[in-house]
MARMILO-887637 format. One record per residue (C-alpha): residue number from 1; residue in one letter; x, y, z. Coordinates in Angstrom, 3 decimals, always signed. Example, Ala and Ser with C-alpha at 12.3 -4.5 7.8 and 13.67 -1.06 7.14 Angstrom:
// MARMILO-887637
 num residuo       xx       yy       zz
   1       a  +12.300   -4.500   +7.800
   2       s  +13.670   -1.060   +7.140
// end
This chain:
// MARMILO-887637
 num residuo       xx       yy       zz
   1       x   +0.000   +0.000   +0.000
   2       x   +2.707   +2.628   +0.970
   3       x   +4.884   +1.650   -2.207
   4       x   +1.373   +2.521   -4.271
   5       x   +1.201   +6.015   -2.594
   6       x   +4.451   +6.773   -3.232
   7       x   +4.705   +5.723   -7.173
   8       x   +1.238   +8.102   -6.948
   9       x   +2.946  +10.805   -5.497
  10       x   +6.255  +10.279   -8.018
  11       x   +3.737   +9.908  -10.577
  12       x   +4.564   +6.558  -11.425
  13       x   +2.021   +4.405  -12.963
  14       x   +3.159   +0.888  -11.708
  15       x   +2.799   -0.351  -15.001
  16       x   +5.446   -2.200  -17.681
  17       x   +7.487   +0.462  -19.424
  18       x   +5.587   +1.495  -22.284
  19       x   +2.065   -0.388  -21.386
  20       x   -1.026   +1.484  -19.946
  21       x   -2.454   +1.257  -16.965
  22       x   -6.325   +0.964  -18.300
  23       x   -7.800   -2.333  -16.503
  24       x   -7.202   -5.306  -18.796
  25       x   -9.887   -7.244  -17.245
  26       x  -10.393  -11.040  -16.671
  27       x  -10.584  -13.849  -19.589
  28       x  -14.634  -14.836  -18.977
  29       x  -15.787  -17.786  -21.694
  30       x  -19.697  -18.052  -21.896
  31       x  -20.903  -21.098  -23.462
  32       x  -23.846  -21.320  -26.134
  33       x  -25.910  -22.330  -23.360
  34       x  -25.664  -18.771  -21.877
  35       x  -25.195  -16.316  -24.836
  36       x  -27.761  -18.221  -26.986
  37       x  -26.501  -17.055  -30.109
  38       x  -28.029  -18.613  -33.537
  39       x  -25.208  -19.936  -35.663
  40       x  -27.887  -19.733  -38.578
  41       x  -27.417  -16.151  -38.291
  42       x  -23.427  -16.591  -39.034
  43       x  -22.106  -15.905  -42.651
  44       x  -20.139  -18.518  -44.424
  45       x  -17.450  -17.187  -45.538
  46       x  -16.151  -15.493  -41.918
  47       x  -16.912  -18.653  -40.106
  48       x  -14.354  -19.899  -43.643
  49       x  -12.054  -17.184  -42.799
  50       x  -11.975  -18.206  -39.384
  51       x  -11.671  -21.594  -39.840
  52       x   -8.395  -21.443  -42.439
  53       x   -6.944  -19.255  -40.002
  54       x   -7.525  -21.896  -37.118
  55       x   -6.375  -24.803  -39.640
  56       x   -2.825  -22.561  -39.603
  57       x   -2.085  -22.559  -36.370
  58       x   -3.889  -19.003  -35.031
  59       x   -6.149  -17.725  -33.124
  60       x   -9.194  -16.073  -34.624
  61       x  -12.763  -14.706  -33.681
  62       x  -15.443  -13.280  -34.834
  63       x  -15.497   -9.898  -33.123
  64       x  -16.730   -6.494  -32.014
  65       x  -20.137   -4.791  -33.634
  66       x  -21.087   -8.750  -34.968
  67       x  -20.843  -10.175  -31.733
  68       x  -22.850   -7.432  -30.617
  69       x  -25.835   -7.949  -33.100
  70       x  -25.500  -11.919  -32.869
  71       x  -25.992  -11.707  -29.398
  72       x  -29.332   -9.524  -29.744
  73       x  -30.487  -12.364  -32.155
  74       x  -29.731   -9.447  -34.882
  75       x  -27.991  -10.604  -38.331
  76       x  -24.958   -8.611  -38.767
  77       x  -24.844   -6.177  -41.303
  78       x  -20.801   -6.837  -41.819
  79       x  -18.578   -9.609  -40.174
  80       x  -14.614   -8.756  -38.629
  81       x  -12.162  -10.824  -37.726
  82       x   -9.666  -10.379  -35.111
  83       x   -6.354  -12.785  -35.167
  84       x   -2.673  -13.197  -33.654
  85       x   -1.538  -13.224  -37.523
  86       x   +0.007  -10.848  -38.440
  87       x   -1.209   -9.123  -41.579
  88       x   +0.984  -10.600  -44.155
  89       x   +0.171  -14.231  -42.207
  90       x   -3.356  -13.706  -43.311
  91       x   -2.342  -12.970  -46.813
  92       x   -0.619  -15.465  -47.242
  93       x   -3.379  -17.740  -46.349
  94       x   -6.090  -16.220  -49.282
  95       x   -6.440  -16.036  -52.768
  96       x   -7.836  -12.520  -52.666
  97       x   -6.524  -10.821  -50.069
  98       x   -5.042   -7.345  -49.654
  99       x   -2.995   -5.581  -46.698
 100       x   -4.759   -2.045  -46.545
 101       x   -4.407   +1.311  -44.468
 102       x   -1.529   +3.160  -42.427
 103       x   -2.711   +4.280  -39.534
 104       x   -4.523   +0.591  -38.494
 105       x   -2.846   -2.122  -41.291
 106       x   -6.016   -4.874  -42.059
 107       x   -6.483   -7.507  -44.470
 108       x   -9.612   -8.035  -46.602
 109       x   -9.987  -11.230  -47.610
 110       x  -12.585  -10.646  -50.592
 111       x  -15.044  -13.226  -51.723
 112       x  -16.919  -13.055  -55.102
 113       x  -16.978  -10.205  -58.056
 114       x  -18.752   -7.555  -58.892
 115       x  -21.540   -6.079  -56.912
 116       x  -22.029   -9.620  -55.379
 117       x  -18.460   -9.133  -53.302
 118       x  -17.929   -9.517  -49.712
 119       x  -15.221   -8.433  -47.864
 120       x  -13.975   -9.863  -44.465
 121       x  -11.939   -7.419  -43.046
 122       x   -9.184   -9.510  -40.905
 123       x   -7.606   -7.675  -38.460
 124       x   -4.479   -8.500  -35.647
 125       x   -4.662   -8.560  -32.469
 126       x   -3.207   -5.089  -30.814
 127       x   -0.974   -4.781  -27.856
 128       x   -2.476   -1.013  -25.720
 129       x   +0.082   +0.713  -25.540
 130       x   +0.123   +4.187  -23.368
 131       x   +0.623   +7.721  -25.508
 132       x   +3.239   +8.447  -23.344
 133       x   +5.150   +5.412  -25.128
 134       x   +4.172   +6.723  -28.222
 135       x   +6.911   +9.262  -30.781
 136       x   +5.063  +12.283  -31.115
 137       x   +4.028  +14.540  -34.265
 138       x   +3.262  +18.108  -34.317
 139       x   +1.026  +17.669  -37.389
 140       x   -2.244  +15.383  -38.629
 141       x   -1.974  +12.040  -40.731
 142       x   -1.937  +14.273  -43.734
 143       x   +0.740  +17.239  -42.678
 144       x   +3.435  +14.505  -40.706
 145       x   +2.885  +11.632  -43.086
 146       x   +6.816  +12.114  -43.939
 147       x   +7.511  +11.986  -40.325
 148       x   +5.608   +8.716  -39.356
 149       x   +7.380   +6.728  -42.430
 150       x   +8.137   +3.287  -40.759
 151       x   +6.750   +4.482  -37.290
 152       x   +4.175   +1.695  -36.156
 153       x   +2.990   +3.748  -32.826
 154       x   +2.567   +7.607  -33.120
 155       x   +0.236  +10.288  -31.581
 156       x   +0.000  +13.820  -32.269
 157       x   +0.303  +16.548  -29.821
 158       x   -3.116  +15.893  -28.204
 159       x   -2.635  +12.604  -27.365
 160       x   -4.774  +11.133  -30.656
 161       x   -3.337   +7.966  -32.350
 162       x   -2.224   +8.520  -35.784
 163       x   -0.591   +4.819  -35.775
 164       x   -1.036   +2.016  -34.488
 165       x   +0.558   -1.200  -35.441
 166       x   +2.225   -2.900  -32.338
 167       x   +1.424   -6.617  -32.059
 168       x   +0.109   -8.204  -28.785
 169       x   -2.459  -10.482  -27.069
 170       x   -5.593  -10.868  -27.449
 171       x   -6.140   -9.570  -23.459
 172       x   -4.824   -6.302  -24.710
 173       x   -6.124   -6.268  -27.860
 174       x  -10.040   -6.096  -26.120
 175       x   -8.860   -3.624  -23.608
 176       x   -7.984   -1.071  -26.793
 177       x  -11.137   -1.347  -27.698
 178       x  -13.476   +1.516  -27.134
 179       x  -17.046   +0.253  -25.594
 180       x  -17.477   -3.059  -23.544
 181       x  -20.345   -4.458  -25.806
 182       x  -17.681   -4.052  -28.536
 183       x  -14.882   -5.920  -27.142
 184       x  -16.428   -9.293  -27.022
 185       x  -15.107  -12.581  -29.428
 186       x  -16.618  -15.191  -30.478
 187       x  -15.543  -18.633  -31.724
 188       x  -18.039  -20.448  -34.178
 189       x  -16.235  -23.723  -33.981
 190       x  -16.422  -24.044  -29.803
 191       x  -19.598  -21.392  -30.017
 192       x  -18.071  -19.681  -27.139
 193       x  -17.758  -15.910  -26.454
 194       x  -14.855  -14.316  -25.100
 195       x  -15.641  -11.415  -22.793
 196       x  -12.846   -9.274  -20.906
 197       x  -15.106   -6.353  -19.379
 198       x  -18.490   -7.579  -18.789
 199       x  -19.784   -6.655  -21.823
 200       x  -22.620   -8.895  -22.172
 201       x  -23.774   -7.674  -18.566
 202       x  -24.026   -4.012  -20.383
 203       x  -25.107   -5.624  -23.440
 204       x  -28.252   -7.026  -21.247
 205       x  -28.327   -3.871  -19.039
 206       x  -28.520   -1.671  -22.421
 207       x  -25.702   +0.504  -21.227
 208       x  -22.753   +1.874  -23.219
 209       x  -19.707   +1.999  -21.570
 210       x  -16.179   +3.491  -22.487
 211       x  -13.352   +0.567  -21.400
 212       x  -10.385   +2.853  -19.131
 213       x  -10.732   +6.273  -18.779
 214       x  -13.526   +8.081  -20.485
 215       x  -11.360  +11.452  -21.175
 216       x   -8.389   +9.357  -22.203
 217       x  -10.112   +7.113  -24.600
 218       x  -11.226  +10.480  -25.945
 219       x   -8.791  +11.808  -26.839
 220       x   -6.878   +8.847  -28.288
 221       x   -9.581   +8.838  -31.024
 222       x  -11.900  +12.071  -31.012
 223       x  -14.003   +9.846  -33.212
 224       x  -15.123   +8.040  -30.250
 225       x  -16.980  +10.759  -29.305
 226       x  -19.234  +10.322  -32.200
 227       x  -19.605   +6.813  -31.970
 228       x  -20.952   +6.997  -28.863
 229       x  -23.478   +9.231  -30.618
 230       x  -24.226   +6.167  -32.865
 231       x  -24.413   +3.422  -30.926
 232       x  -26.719   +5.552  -28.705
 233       x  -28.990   +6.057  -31.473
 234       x  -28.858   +3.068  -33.358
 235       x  -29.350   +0.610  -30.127
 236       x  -30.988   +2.806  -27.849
 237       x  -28.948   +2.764  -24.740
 238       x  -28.316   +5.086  -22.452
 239       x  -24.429   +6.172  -21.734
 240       x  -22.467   +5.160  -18.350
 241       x  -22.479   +8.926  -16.261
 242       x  -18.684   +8.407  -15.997
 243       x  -18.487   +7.956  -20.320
 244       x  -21.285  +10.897  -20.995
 245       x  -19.359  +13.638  -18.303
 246       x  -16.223  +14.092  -20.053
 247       x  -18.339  +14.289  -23.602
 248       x  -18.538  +17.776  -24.282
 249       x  -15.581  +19.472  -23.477
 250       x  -13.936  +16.883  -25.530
 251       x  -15.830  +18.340  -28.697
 252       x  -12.861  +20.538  -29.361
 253       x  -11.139  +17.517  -30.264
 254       x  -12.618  +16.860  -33.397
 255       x  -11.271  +19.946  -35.141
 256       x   -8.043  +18.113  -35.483
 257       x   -9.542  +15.288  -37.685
 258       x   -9.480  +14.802  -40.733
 259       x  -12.551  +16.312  -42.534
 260       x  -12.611  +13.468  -45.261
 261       x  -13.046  +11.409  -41.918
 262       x  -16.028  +13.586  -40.485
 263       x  -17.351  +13.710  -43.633
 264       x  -17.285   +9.561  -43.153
 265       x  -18.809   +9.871  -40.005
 266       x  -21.442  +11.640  -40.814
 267       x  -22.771   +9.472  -43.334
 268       x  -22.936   +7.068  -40.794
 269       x  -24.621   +8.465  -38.472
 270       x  -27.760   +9.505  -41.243
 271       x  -27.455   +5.982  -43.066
 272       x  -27.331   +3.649  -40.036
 273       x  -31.659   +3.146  -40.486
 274       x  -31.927   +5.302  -36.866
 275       x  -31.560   +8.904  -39.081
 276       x  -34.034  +10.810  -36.646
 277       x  -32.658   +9.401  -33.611
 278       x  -29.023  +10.309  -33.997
 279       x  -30.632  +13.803  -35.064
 280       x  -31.413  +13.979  -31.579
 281       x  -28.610  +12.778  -30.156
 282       x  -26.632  +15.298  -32.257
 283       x  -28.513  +18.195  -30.471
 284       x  -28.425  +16.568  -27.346
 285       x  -25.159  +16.519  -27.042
 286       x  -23.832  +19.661  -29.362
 287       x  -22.949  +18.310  -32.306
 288       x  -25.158  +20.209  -34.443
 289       x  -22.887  +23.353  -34.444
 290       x  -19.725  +23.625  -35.666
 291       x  -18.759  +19.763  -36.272
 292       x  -20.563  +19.349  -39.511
 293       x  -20.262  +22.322  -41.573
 294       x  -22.653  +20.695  -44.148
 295       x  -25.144  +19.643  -41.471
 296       x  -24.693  +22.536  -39.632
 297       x  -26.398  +24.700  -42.057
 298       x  -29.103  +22.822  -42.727
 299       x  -30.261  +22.804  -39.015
 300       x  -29.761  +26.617  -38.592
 301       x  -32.399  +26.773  -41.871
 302       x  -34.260  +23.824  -40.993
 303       x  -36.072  +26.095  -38.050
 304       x  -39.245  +24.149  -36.595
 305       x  -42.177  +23.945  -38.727
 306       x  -40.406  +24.914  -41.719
 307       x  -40.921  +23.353  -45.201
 308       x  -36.797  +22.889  -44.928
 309       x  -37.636  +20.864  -41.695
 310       x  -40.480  +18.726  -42.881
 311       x  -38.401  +18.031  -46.146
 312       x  -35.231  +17.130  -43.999
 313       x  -37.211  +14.924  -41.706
 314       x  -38.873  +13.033  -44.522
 315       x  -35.759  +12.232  -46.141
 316       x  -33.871  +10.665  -43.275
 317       x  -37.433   +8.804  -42.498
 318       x  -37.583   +7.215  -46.072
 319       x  -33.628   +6.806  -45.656
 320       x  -34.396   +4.846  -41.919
 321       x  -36.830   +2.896  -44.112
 322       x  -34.666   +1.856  -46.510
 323       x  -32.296   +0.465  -44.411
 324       x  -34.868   -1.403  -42.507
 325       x  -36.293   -2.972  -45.536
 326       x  -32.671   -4.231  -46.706
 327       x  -32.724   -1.816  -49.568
 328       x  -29.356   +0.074  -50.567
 329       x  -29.003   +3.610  -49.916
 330       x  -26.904   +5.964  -51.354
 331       x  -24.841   +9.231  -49.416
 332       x  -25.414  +11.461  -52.705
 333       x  -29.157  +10.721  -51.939
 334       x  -29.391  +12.193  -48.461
 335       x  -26.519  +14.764  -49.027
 336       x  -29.044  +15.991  -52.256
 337       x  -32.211  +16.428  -49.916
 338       x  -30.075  +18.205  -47.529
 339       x  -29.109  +20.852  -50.248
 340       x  -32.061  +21.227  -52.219
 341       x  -33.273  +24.109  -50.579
 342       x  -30.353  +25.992  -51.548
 343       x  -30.121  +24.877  -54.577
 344       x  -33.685  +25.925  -55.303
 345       x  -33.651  +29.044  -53.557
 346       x  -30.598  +30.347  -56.099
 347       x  -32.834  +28.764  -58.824
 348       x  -35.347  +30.901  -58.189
 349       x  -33.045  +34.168  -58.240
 350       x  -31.647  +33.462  -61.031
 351       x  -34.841  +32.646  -63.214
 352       x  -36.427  +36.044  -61.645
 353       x  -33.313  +37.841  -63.027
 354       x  -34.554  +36.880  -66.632
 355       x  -32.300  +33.321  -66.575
 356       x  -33.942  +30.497  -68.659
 357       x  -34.776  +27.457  -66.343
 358       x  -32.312  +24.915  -67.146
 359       x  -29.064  +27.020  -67.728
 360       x  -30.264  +28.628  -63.784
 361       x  -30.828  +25.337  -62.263
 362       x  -26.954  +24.572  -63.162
 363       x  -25.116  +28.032  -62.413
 364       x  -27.698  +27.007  -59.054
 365       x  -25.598  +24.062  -58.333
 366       x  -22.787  +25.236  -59.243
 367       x  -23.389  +27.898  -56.259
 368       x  -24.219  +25.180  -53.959
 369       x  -21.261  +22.720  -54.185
 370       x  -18.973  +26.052  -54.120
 371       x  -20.749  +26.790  -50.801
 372       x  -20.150  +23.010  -49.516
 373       x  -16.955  +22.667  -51.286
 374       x  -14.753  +21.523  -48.425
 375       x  -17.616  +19.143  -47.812
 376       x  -17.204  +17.657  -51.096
 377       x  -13.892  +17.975  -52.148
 378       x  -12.379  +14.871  -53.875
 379       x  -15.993  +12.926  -53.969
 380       x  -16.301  +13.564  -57.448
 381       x  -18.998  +11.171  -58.558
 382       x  -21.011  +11.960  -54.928
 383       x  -21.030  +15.558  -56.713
 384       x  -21.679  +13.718  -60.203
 385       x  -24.539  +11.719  -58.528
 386       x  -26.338  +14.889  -56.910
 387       x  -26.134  +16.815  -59.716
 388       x  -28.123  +14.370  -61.817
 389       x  -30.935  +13.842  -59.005
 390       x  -31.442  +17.667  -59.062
 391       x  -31.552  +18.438  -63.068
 392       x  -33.777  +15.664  -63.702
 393       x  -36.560  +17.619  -61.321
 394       x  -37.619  +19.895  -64.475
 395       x  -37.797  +17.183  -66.469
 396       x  -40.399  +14.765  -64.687
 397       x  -42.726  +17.807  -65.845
 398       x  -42.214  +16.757  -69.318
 399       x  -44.222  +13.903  -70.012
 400       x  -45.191  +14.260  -74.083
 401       x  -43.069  +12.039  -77.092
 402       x  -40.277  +10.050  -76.122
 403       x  -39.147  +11.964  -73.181
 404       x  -41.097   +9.944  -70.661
 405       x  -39.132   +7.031  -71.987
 406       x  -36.094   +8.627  -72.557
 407       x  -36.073   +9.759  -68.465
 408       x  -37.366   +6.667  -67.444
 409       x  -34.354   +4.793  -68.948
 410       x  -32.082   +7.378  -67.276
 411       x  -29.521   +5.266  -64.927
 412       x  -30.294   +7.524  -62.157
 413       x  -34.056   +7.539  -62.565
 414       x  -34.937   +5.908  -59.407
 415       x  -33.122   +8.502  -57.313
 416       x  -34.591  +11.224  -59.410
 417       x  -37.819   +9.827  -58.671
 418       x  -37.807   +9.037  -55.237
 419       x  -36.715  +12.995  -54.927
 420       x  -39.448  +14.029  -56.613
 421       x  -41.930  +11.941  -54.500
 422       x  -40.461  +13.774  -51.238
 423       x  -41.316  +16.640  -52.696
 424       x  -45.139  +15.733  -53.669
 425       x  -44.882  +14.787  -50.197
 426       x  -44.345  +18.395  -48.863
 427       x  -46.793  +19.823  -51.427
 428       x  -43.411  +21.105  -53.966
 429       x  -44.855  +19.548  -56.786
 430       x  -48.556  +17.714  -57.304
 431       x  -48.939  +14.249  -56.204
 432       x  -50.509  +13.772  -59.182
 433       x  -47.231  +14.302  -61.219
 434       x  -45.632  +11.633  -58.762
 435       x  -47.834   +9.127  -58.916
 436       x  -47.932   +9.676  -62.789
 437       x  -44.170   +8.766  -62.786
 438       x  -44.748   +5.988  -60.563
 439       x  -47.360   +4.168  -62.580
 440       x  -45.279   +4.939  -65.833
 441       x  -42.272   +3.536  -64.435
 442       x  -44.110   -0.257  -63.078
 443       x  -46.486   -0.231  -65.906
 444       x  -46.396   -2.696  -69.481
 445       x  -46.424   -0.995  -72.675
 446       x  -49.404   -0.682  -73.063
 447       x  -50.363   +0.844  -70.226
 448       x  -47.420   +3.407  -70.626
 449       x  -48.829   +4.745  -73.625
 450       x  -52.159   +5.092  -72.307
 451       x  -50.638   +7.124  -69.659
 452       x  -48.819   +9.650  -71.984
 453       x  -52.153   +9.777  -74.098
 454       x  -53.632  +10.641  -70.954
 455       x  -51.265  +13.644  -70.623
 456       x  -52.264  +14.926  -74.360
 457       x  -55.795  +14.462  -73.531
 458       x  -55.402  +16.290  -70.563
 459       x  -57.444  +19.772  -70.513
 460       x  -55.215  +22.359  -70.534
 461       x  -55.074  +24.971  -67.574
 462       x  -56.163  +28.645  -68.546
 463       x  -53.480  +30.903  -69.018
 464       x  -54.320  +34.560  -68.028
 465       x  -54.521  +36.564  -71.471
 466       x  -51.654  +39.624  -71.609
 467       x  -53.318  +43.284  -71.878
 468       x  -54.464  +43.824  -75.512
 469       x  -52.370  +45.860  -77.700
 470       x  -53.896  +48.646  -79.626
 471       x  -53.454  +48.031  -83.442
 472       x  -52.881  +50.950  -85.719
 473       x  -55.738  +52.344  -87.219
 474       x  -55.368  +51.209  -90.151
 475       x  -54.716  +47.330  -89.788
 476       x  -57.596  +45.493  -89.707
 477       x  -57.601  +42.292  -87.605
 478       x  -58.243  +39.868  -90.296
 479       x  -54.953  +41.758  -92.237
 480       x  -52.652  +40.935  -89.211
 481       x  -49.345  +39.293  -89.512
 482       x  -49.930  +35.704  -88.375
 483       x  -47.752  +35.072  -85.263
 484       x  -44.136  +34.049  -86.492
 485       x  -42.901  +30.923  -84.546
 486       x  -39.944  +29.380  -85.490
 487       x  -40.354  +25.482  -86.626
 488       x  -37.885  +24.139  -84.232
 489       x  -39.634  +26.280  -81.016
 490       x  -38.244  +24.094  -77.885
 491       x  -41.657  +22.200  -77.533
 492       x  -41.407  +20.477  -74.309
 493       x  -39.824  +23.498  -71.938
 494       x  -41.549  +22.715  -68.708
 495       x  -44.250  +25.386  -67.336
 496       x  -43.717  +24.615  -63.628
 497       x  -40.423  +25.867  -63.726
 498       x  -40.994  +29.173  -62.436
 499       x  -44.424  +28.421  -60.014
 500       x  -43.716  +25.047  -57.956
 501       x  -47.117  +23.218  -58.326
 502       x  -47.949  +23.858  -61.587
 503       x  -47.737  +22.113  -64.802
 504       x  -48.856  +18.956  -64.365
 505       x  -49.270  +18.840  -68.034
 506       x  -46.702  +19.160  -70.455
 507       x  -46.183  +22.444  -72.221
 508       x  -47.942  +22.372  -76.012
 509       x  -46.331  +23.288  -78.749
 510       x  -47.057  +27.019  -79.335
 511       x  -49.409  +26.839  -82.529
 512       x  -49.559  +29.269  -85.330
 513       x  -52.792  +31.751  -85.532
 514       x  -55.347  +29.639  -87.341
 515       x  -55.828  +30.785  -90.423
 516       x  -59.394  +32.170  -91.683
 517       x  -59.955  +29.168  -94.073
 518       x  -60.074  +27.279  -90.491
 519       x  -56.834  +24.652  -91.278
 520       x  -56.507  +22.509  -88.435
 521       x  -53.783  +23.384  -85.685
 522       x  -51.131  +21.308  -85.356
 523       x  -51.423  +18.766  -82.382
 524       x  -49.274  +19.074  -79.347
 525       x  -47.489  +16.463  -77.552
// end
């Protein structure tokens, strides 16, 4: 006891040279008989990638978030391994396989081709090592990457790990880990789990708790700090008092990362299928100003009860949707709901200033990525993706010819739609027009060209008539110049593109004045 006070008083940490002095907790191994997890819920090819690595000689599991899910009777969305193998050990082992990343080196082992491919990411087990240990940068993974060149443990002057490749056991390799419920193994040839820090307690209690040292674990990864805001939305557990205290005034943190990586996390948060409820767990805990530069600009104009609102809430509902059904989702999806508003407001200037409609929707988006552009730097076909959702808005109202057909067949047609159905939703554009779309795009044939005769058959709406001009005196009205349209007049631009609402119908062709003989007009599309 004395020799304790006095290594606390010489600020000595008792522990080896090097190592941490986070609790490393206590080998537990829970038989199927307790945990109750489903092996029909296991994929095939980790339980393979398990099993070749067993057949060599190693260790391997099936670990964190999958053991988490399997253990709530919950399929996992992906499947990890964690091994004593060191990366180029797993390589060797697999046809496909490739060593990837600096700052934490992994393996995927890739199954299949395609969009059919699966990827087992293998990683190995991690000694914890303390940041004191650690060679120290002054810069980011980007500004020291010259300095860290064959450095496997490094931090930067906060304490945050930029590397971290030192081998160790698997006792240290769960005590790294951030949250108890994601530190658990599991072997699917004995069906046992392997839990260090009575994570399957919290896992039952519903609790999320930090492994060490809250503010520590912080700052190793700011990152954390997020996933906590995750894992609290996505499973619905509340946070240990000692992980949630140090929360906040470790926000300052996340400056120093990356924003290619916040730009990652953030996409995770709204694409997890629990959209609304990290929303709130963003404003609960202060995320919602000045982490997110993109998001943080559509909550300050997203005020309550605002179209903006109601829009922004409906995506991430059809987006929670989605991902509950199974369905794939897609970032340039979301990230396009989140700017429309923008984008539409700077439509609308420009088209007041005298702008035709399509050339102002583009100069509109142009204004909006330069806006986000540190948001979207370096995503190229994101921006690609986006841009395509929002100019094929106009062009739903253009249902006459072969331009129903010709949209229809567009690659990015369902996105476009599903857009423009958010929209009907919040009264942008007529449900009508949405559910036109809808029926075109399921129907036969047949059926489609009874809908666009539908659209010709339509009644057209009444246009208010301009003020009269006074003729000259001496021009008669049946002498008047018949009124000179050009043959190749653009015949399907869209009328709804200056009043949102209107134009259900497509534009007709502007027809020549009949003449007095009483020759037919030309029908419109």
């Amino acid at each position: 006891m004395i020799r304790k006070i006095i290594d606390k008083l010489l600020g000595k940490s008792g522990a080896p040279s090097g190592k941490s002095a986070i609790p490393q907790g206590r080998r537990v191994e829970i038989p199927a008989s307790e945990h109750g997890i489903d092996p029909a819920l296991l994929d095939d090819r980790a339980v393979k990638v398990v099993g070749t690595l067993q057949q060599a000689g190693y260790e391997a599991y099936i670990v964190g978030g999958a053991v988490r899910d399997l253990l709530v009777g919950r399929r996992p969305k992906d499947f990890d391994v964690a091994t004593n193998a060191t990366p180029e050990q797993v390589k060797s082992l697999f046809r496909r396989a490739f060593i990837i990343g600096r700052r934490f080196r992994i393996v995927h082992v890739v199954f299949g081709r395609g969009r059919e491919h699966e990827v087992i990411e293998v990683s190995t087990f991690r000694a914890y090592m303390d940041a004191s240990a650690a060679e120290q940068v002054a810069g980011n993974e980007k500004t020291a990457k010259g300095e860290m060149a064959g450095k496997s443990h490094v931090v930067d002057a906060s304490g945050r790990v930029l590397r971290d490749n030192v081998w160790g056991p698997q006792i240290e390799d769960a005590a790294r880990r951030d949250f108890t419920i994601n530190a658990m193994y599991y072997d699917p040839a004995t069906q046992v789990v392997v839990d260090y820090h009575g994570g399957l307690k919290d896992l039952r209690a519903q609790t999320l708790r930090m492994i060490g040292d809250p503010a520590t674990r912080y700052r190793e990864d700011p990152v954390r700090i997020l996933r906590v805001v995750r894992f609290a939305a996505k499973l619905g557990f509340k946070l240990e008092a000692k992980t949630e205290k140090p929360l906040r005034e470790m926000l300052g943190l996340l400056a120093n990362v990356p924003a290619s990586r916040m730009f990652d996390e953030m996409i995770k948060l709204l694409q997890t299928g629990h959209a609304l409820a990290s929303l709130e767990q963003i404003r609960r805990f202060g995320l919602d100003k000045g982490v997110f530069p993109v998001l943080d600009a559509v909550l300050r104009q997203a005020t309550p009860g605002s179209v903006r609102e109601k829009f922004l809430n409906l995506a991430l509902a059809d987006t929670d949707r989605r991902v509950g059904e199974g369905k794939p989702v897609a970032p340039s999806f979301l990230l396009a709901c989140m700017l429309w508003h923008d984008v539409q407001e700077g439509w609308q200037r420009l088209k007041d200033g005298g702008e035709h409609p399509t050339p102002a929707l583009a100069q509109a988006i142009d204004a909006a990525f330069d806006a986000r552009i540190g948001d979207i730097s370096g995503r190229g076909k994101l921006a690609t993706d986006m841009r395509e959702i929002w100019m094929m808005q106009p062009r739903f109202e253009r249902r006459g010819g072969s331009q129903a057909y010709g949209l229809a067949e567009q690659p990015r047609f369902r996105a476009g739609f599903d857009f423009l159905r958010l929209r009907a939703d919040i009264g942008e554009v007529p449900v009508e027009l949405a559910e036109w779309w809808e029926d075109f795009s399921l129907g036969s044939d047949e059926e489609r060209e009874a809908l666009v005769q539908s659209v010709k058959d339509a009644p057209r709406p009444k246009r208010g008539r301009a003020p009269r001009r006074e003729r000259p005196a001496e021009t008669s009205a049946v002498d008047a110049a018949p009124l000179a349209v050009p043959d190749d007049a653009d015949a399907h631009e869209p009328e709804a593109t200056d009043e949102p609402g209107e134009g259900t119908a497509p534009r007709k062709r502007r027809r020549r004045r009949r003449k007095p003989s009483g020759g037919a007009a030309p029908a419109a599309e």
